[in-house]
C-alpha positions in Angstrom: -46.9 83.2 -43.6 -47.4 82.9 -47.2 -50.7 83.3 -48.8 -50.8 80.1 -51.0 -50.5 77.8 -48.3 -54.3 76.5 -47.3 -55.4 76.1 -43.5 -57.5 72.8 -43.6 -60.1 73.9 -40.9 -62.4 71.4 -39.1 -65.1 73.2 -37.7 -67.2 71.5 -35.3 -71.0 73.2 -35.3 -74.5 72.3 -36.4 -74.5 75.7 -38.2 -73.0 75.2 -41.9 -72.5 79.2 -41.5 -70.1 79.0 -39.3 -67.4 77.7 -41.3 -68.3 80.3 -44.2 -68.0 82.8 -41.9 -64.5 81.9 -40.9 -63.5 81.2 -44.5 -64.4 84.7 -45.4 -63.1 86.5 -42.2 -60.0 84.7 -43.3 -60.2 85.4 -47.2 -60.1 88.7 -46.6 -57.1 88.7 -44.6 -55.2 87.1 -47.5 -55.3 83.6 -45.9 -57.1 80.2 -47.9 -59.1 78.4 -45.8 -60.4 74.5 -46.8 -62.9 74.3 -44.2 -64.9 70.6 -43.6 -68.1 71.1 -40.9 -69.2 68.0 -38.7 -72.1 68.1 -36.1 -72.0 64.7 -34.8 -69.4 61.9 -33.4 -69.4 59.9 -36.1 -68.6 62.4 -38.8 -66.1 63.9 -36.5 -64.1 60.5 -36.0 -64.6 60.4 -39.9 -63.1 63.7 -40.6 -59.8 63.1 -38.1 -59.5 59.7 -39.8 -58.5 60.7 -42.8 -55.4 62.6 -41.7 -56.7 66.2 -43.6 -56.7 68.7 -40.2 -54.4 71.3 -39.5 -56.5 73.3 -37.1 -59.6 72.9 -35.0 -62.5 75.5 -34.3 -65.0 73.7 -32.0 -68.0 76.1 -31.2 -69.5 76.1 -28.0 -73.2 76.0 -29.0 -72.6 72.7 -30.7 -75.4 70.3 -29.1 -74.3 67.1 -29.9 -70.7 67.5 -29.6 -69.4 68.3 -26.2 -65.4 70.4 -26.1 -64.3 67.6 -24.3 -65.7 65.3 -27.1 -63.7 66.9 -30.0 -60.4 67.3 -27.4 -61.1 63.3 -26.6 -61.2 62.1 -30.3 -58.6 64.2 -31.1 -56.0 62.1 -28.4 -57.3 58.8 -29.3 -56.0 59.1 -32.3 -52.4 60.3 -31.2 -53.1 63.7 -33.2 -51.6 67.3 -32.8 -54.6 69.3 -34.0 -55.0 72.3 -31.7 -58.6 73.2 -30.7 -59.9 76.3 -30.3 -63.3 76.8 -28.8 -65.1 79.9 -29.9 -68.7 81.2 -29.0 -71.1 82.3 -26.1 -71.9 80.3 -22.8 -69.7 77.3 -20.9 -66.8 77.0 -20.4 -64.8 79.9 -19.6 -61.2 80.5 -20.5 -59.2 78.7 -17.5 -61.7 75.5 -17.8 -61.3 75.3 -21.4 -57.6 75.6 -21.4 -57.4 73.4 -18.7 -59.5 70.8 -20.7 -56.7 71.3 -23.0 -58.3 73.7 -25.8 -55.8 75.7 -27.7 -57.1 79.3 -26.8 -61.0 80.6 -25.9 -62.2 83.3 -27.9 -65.4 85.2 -27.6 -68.4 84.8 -30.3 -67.6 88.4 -32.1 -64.0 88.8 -31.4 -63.3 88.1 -34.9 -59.6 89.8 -34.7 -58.4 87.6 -32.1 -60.1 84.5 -33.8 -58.0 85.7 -37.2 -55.1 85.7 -35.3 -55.5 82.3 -32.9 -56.3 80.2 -36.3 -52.5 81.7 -38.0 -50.5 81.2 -34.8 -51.9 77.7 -34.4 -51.4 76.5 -38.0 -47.7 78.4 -37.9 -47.2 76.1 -34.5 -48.2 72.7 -36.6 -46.5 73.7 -39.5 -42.9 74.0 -37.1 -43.8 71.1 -35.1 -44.4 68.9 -38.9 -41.1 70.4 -39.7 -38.9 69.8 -36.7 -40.5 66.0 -36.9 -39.5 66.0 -40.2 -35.9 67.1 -39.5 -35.7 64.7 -36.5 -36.6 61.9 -38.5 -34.3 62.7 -41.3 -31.4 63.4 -38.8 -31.9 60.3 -37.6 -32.3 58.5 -40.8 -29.3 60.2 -42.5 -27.2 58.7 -39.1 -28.3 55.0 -39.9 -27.7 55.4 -44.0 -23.9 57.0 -43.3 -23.8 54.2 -40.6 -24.6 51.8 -43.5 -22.4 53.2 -46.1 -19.6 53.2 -43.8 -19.8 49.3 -42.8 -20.5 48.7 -46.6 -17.9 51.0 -47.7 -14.3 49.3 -49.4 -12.3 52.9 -48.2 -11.0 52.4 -44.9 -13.1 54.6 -42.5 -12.9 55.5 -38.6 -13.9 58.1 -36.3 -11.7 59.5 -33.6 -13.4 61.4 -30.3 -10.4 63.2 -28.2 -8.0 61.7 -30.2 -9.4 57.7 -29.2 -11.6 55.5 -31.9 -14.8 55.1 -31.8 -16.1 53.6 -34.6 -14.1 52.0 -37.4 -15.5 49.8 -40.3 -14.8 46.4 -41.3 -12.4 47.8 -43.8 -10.4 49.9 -41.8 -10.1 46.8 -39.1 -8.6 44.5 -42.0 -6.3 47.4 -43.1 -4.3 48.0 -39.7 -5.1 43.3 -38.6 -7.4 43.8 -36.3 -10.6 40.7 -35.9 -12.9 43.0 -34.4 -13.5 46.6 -33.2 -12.7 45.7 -29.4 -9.5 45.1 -30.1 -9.1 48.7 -31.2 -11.6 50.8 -29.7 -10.4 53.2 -27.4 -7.1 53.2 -28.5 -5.1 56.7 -29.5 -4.9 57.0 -33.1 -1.2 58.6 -32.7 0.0 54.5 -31.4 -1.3 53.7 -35.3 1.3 56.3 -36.7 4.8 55.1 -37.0 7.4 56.6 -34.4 8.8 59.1 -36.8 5.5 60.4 -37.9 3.9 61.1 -34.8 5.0 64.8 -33.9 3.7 65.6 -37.7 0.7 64.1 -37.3 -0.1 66.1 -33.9 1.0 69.4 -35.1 -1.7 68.5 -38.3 -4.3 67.7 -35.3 -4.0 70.7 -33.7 -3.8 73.2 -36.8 -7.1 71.3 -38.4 -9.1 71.9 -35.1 -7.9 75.5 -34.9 -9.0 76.1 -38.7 -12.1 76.0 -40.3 -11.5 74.2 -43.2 -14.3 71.1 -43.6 -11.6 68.7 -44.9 -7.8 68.3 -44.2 -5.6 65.4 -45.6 -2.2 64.1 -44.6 0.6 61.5 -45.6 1.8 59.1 -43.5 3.3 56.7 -42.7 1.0 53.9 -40.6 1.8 50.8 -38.3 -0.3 48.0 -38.3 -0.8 45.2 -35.6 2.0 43.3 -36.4 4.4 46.4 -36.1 4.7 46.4 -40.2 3.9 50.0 -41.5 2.5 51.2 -45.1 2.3 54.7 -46.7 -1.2 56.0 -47.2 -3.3 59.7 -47.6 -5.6 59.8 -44.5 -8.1 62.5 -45.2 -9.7 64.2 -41.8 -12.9 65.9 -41.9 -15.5 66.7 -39.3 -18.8 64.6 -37.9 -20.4 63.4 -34.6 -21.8 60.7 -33.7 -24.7 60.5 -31.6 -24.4 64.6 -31.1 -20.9 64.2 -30.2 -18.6 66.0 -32.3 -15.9 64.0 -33.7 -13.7 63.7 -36.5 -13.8 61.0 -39.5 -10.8 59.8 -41.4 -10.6 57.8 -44.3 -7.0 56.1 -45.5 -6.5 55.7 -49.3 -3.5 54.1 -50.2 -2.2 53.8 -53.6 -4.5 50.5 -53.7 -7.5 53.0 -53.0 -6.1 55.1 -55.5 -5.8 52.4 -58.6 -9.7 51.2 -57.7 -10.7 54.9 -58.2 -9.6 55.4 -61.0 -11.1 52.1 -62.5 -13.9 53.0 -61.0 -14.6 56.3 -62.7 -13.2 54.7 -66.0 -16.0 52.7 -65.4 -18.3 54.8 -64.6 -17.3 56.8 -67.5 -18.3 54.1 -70.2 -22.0 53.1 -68.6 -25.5 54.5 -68.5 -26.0 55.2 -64.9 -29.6 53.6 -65.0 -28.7 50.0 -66.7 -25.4 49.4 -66.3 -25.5 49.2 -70.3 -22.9 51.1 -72.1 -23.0 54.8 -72.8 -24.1 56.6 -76.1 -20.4 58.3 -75.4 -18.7 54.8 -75.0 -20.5 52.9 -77.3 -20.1 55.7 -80.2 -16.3 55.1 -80.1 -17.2 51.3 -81.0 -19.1 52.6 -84.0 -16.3 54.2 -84.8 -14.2 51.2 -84.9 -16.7 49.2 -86.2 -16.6 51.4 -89.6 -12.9 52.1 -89.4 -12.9 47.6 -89.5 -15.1 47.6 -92.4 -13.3 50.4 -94.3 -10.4 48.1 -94.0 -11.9 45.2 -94.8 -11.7 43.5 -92.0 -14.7 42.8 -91.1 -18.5 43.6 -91.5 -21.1 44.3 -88.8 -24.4 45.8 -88.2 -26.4 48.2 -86.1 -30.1 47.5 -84.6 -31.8 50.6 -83.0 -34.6 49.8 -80.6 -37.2 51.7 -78.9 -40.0 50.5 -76.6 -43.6 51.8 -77.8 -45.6 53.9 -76.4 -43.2 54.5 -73.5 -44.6 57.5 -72.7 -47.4 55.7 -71.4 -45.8 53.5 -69.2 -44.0 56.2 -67.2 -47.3 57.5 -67.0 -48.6 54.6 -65.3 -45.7 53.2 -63.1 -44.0 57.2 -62.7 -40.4 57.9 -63.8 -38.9 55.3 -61.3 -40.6 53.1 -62.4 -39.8 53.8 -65.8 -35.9 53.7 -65.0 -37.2 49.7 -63.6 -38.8 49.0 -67.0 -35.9 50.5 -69.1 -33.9 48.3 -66.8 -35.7 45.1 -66.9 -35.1 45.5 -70.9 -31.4 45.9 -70.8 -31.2 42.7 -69.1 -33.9 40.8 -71.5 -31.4 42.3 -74.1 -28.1 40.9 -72.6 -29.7 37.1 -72.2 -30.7 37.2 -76.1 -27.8 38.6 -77.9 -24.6 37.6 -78.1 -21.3 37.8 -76.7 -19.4 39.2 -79.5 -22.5 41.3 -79.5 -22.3 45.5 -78.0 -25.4 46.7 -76.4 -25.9 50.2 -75.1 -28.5 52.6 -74.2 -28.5 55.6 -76.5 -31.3 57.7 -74.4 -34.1 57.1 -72.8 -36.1 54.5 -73.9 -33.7 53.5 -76.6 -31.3 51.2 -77.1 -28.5 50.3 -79.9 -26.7 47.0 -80.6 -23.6 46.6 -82.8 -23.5 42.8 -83.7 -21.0 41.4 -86.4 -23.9 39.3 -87.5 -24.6 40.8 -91.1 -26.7 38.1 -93.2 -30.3 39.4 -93.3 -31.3 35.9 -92.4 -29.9 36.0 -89.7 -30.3 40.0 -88.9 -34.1 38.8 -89.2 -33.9 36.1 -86.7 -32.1 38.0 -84.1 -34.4 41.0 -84.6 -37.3 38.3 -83.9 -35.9 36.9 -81.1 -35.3 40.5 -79.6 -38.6 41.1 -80.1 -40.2 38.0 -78.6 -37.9 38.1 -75.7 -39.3 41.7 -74.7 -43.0 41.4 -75.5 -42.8 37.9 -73.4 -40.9 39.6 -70.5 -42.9 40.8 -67.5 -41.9 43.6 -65.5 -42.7 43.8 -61.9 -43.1 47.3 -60.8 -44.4 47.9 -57.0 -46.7 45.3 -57.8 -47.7 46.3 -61.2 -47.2 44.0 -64.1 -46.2 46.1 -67.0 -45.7 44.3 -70.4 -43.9 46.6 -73.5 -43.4 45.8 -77.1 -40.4 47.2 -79.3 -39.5 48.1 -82.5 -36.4 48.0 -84.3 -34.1 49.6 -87.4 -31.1 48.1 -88.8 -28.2 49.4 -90.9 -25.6 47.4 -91.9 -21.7 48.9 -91.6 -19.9 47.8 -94.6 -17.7 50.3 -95.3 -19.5 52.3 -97.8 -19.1 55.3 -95.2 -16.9 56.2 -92.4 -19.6 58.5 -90.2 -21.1 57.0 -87.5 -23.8 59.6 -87.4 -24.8 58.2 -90.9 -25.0 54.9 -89.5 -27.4 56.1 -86.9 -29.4 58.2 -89.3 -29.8 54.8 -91.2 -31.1 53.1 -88.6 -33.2 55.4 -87.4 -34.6 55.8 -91.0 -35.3 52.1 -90.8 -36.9 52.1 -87.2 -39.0 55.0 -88.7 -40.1 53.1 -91.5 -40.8 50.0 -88.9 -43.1 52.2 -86.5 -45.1 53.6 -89.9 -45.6 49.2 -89.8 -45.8 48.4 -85.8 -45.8 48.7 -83.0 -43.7 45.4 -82.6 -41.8 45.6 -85.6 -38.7 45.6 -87.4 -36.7 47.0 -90.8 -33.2 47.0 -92.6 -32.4 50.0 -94.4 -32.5 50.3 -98.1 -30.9 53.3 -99.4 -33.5 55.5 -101.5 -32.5 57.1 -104.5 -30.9 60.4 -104.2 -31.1 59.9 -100.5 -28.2 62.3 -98.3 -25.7 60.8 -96.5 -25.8 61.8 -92.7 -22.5 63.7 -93.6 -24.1 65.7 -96.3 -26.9 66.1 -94.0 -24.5 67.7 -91.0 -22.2 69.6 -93.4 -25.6 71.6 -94.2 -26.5 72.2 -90.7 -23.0 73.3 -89.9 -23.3 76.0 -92.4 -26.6 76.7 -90.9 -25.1 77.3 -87.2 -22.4 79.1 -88.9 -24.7 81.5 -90.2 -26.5 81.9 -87.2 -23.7 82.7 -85.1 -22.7 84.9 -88.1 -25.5 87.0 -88.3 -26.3 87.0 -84.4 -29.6 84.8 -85.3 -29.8 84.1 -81.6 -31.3 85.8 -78.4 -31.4 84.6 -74.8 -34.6 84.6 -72.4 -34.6 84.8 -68.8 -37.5 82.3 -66.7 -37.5 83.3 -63.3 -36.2 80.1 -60.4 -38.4 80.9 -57.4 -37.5 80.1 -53.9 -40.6 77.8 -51.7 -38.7 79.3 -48.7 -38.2 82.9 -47.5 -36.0 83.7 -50.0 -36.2 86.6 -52.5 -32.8 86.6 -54.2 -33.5 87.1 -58.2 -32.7 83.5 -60.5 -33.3 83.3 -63.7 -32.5 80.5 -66.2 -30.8 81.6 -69.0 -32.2 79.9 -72.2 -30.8 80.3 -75.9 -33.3 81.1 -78.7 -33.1 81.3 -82.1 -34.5 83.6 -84.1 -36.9 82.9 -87.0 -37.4 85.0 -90.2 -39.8 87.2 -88.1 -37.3 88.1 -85.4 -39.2 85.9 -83.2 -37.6 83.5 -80.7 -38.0 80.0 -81.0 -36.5 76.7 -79.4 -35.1 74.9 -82.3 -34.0 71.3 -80.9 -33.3 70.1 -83.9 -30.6 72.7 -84.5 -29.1 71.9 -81.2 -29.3 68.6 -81.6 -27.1 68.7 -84.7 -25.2 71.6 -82.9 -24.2 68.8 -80.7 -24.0 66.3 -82.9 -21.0 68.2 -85.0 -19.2 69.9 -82.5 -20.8 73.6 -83.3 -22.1 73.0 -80.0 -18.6 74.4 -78.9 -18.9 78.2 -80.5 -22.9 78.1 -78.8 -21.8 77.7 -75.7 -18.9 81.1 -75.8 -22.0 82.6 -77.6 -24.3 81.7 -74.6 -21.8 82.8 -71.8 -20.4 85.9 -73.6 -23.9 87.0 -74.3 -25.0 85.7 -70.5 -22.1 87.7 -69.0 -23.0 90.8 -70.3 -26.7 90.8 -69.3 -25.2 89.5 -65.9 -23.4 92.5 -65.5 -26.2 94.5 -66.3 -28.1 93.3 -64.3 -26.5 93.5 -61.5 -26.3 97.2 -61.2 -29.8 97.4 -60.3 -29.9 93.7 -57.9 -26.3 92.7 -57.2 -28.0 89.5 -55.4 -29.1 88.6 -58.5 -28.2 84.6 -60.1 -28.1 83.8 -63.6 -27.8 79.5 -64.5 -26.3 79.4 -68.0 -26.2 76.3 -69.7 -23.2 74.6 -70.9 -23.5 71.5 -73.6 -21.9 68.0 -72.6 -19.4 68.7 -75.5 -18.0 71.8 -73.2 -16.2 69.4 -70.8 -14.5 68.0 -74.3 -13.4 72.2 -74.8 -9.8 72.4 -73.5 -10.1 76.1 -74.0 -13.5 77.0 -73.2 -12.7 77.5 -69.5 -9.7 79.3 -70.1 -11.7 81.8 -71.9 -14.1 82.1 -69.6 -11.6 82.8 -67.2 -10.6 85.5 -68.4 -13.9 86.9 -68.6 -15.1 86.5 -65.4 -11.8 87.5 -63.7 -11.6 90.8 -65.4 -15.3 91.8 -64.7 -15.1 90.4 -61.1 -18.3 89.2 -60.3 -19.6 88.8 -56.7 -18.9 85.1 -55.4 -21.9 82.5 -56.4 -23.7 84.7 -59.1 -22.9 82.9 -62.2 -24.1 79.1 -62.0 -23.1 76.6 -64.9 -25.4 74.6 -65.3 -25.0 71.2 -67.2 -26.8 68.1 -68.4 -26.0 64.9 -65.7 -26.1 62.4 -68.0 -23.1 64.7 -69.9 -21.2 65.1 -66.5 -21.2 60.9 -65.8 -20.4 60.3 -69.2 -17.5 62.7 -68.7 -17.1 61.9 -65.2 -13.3 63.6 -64.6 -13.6 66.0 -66.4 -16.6 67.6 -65.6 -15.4 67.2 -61.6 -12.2 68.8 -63.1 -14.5 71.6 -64.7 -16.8 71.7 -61.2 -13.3 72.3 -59.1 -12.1 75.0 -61.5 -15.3 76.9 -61.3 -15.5 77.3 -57.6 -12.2 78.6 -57.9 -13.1 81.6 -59.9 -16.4 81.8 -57.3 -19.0 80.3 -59.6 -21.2 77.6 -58.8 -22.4 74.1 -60.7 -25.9 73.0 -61.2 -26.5 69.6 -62.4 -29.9 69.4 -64.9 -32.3 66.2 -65.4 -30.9 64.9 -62.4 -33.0 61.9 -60.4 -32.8 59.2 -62.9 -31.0 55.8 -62.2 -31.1 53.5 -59.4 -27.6 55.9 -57.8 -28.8 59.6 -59.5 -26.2 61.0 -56.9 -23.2 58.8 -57.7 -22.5 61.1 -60.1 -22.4 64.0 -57.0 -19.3 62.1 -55.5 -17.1 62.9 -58.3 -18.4 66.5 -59.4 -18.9 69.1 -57.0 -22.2 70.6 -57.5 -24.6 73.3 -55.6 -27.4 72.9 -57.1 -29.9 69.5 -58.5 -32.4 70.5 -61.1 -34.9 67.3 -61.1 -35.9 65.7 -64.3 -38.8 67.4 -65.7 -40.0 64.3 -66.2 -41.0 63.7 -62.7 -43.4 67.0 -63.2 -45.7 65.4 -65.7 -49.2 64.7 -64.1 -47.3 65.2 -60.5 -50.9 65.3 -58.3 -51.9 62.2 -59.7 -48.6 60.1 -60.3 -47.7 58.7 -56.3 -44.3 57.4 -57.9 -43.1 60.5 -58.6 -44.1 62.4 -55.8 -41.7 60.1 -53.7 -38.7 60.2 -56.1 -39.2 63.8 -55.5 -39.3 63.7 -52.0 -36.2 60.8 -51.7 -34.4 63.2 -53.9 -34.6 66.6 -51.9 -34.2 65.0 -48.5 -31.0 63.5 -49.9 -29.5 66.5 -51.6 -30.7 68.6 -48.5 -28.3 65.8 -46.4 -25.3 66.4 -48.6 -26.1 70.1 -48.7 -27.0 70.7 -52.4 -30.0 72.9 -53.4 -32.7 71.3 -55.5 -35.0 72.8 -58.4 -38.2 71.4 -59.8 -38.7 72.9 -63.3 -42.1 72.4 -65.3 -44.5 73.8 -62.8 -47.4 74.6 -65.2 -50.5 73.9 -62.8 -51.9 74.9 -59.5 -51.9 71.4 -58.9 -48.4 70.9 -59.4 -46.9 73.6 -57.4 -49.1 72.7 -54.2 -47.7 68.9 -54.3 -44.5 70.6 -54.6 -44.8 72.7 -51.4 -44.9 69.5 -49.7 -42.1 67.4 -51.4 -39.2 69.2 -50.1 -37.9 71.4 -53.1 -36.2 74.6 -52.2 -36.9 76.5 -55.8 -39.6 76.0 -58.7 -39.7 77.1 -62.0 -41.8 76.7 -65.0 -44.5 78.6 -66.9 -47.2 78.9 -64.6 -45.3 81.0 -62.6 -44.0 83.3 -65.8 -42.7 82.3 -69.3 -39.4 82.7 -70.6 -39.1 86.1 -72.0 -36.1 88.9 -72.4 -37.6 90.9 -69.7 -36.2 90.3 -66.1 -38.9 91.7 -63.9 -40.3 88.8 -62.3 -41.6 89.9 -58.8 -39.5 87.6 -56.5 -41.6 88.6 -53.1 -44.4 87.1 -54.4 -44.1 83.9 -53.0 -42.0 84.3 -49.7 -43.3 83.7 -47.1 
């Protein structure tokens, strides 16, 4: 058992010694104890109403309080809080057993009272979990039932060759009305005549192998007797405990959906349906290559909601994403449709608008505003109200970088705040101002010197396991070195890394230098996991993974020690090529961690496309976790889902007590965050320390 967790005791005794007693007889075994005494009915029934009791210790001398009493309240309530009765006198072991007591222990037998209070509280804490798996085995049956009958992909299951279960889709695919017409019959008399030997010899090879997922051309005969090619991918299920197998047909129909699907899903922000900062950058870009050509003039608005920070610590990070949400749709009833509205990040948003007159820049920035403070957002029940402010810049060809177009407008919005809240500015050009160009050309020169001289050092912050797990992670993080020699996070240097493409050379800096201490390391642990981060420009690096490769072919590195670990916004913004990227590195036996994943109404669309082992939450969800309620369930909807599809999840920013016990209860399989230890070079974090 591990020490952190906290028996909530319930003594039941006149004596307020008693439970101090057993609080220290327990301390000193390494065990917490949260004891609450009661002497009388009433403030027992109070105590078991509010839900707070793990274990039971009813003492015998009690006046007012018979055993049977406490045993009595206990079942009226439909509780499982075991009892034990401890002290002199009545009634003896087989009566009090018989009455339905947990165990009887003796007034000084204090060893086998130590030992009665773990077993019992090791006995709720399985019987909470196996509840807790019950109900999520059953709830995970009626959401894949769900998807299924909602699904467009043709889906059926197949028990001894024979359907079971087939969705609506599948039914309209082969001209069937309604399952009856189909159940029971032999998925072979669906297979044309001249495919049916090949489809039996697959059969029988997939259930002799161990392969999760098998797929198969063929050629398929509908009701009618007409036939169509299709892929039928088999993998394996039950249904109800029975094991069965699941096919889904995707024809080249299926096939031309996908792929506008993911184009799709490729140009919009997963939270608001809005487009991308990707996507909508390559309309900047058009935009200025227009007015460059003289073909046209437009503008850029940049808006962020004030004092957001606030809101998502009112409503949690959910209810955030609603807010941010509501927004985008105030945004797309007031502008117009020539008009390109995205959502850069976070709580900002851009529009590109050929309107250019500052009349009428003015007016639309007003009616933005007016729209938004007016809107009301309905959160759980909670009426949240935001203001915004807003920078423009106007594209007129006087330069072709959209990053100085965006440094305008955010010039302007900063200008604007230094006015607001619930304001808004064009940009003026100040007198020997840099262009953004200027401005990047001097940070590229910057990284190059970094790189150059080695200005950079990684740190290691230890990923703990909540289970009884003591494998070594760490989380590798890049530093850069100041003039002291000290290591810093500079953001703004990666951000302009990034934003110039010298993201590219940091990341072969990070792995190279990541590699080695890998390798290092594992000569003393060879169980050991490093997670090195990749920037969402490294799925844009045709030659990145070649090179990488190379390296981690010729050092041959047990399977599942190196973990890539990416941003998810990056990986649904590049949604193919980061799946393409995912595929490749379980190829070469590395894994793929997704970080700031859990925001958006569908966080694990994203997981369909890229195949990933590990979900880092949002850190977001951390902030003021024991008091924020919203985020404590996003939490627990997030692991219970990722534990379903088999994925690993890891709550970072743990910097409380508080924090890391809510977390014990929310599902998470790892933590990680400075209250446990700061990043640092050393790796000597004491991994036993929290198993179990």
């Amino acid at each position: 058992m591990n020490s952190n967790s906290t028996i909530r005791l319930l003594v039941v005794s006149e004596a307020p010694e008693s439970a101090e007693r057993v609080a220290s007889l327990m301390r000193t075994a390494g065990y917490a104890v949260k004891p609450t005494t009661v002497a009388d009915p009433d403030a027992l029934g109070k105590a078991l109403a509010n839900g707070s009791v793990d274990v039971a210790l009813h003492v015998l001398d009690t006046n007012d309080v018979e055993l049977g009493d406490t045993l009595g309240a206990i079942r009226e309530r439909g509780l499982f809080v075991p009892v034990l009765a401890c002290g002199e006198g009545e009634p003896a072991p087989g009566p009090a057993l018989a009455q339905g007591a947990a165990d009887r222990i003796q007034d000084d037998d204090d060893e086998h009272l130590r030992h009665a209070i773990v077993r019992e509280f090791e006995r709720v804490l399985t019987r909470r979990r196996a509840h807790y798996l019950d109900e999520a085995y059953r709830e995970s049956e009626q959401r894949a039932r769900a998807l299924m009958e909602s699904s467009r992909d043709a889906i059926a299951y197949i028990h001894d060759g024979m359907h079971v279960l087939a969705n609506d889709a599948y039914l309209s695919r082969f001209g069937y009305e309604g399952f009856e017409e189909l159940e029971g019959t032999p998925m072979v008399d669906m297979v044309a005549s001249n495919n049916r030997d090949k489809l039996k010899e697959f059969l029988r090879n997939f259930s002799a192998s161990e392969e999760a997922v098998g797929k198969l051309d063929l050629s398929l005969q509908q009701a009618d007797g007409s036939t169509f090619d299709a892929e039928i991918e088999f993998s394996r299920a039950s249904i109800e405990g029975e094991a069965c197998s699941q096919i889904i047909i995707r024809d080249q129909g299926n096939t031309e959906e996908l792929e506008k699907q993911l184009e799709l899903l490729s140009q919009r922000d997963s939270v608001t349906g809005l487009y991308n900062r990707q996507h909508f950058m390559k309309l900047l870009q058009r935009a200025l290559a227009a007015a460059e050509r003289d073909e046209g003039s437009s503008a850029l608005l940049q808006l962020n909601l004030d004092d957001f920070h606030q809101v998502k610590e009112s409503v949690g990070v959910i209810g955030g994403d609603q807010v941010i949400t509501d927004v985008a749709r105030v945004l797309q009833k007031v502008c117009g449709e020539h008009d390109a509205i995205a959502r850069l990040d976070g709580a900002t948003y851009a529009v590109l608008t050929p309107v250019t007159d500052t009349q009428e820049l003015e007016q639309l920035a007003t009616r933005i505003r007016g729209a938004i403070k007016d809107h009301v957002c309905d959160v759980d029940g909670t009426s949240i109200s935001v203001t915004a402010t807003l920078g423009i810049a106007r594209i007129d060809g006087s330069t072709a970088d959209p990053n100085d177009i965006l440094s305008r407008a955010e010039r302007a919005l900063s200008d604007a705040m230094n006015k607001g809240p619930d304001a808004h500015r064009i940009y003026e050009p100040r007198a020997g101002e840099l262009s953004q160009k200027q401005i990047d050309q001097q940070w590229v020169e910057r990284i190059k010197e970094v790189l150059k001289n080695d200005q950079l050092a990684l740190l290691y912050q230890p990923i703990v396991s909540l289970a009884d797990d003591t494998t070594a992670r760490y989380e590798v993080q890049p530093r850069v070195l100041d003039d002291g020699g000290h290591a810093v996070e500079d953001e703004e240097l990666m951000a302009a890394a990034a934003r110039t493409g010298m993201s590219k050379g940091l990341d072969r800096w990070v792995v190279l230098n990541a590699l080695k201490a890998l390798v290092e390391q594992l000569k003393h642990d060879r169980e050991t996991i490093f997670f090195v981060p990749l920037s969402g420009h490294a799925f844009d690096d045709p030659g990145l993974f070649r090179w990488i490769h190379e390296r981690v072919r010729n050092l041959k590195l047990p399977e599942g020690r190196l973990v890539f670990q990416v941003d998810a916004g990056a990986a649904a913004t590049r949604i193919k090529q980061a799946g393409a990227f995912a595929t490749a590195a379980h190829k070469i036996g590395c894994a793929m961690a997704l970080s700031g994943f859990g925001n958006g109404a569908e966080p694990f669309q994203v997981t369909r496309h890229v195949a990933v082992d590990y979900l880092r939450i949002n850190e977001e969800f951390m902030r003021n976790l024991a008091e924020n309620a919203q985020n404590q369930d996003a939490i627990k909807q997030i692991t219970a889902q990722a534990r379903e599809l088999g994925k690993l999840t890891i709550c970072p920013g743990v910097a409380d007590a508080g924090t890391l016990t809510v977390l014990w209860g929310l599902g998470s399989d790892m933590i990680e965050g400075e209250f446990l230890q700061e990043a640092s070079r050393e790796r000597n974090y004491d991994f036993s320390s929290m198993a179990m």
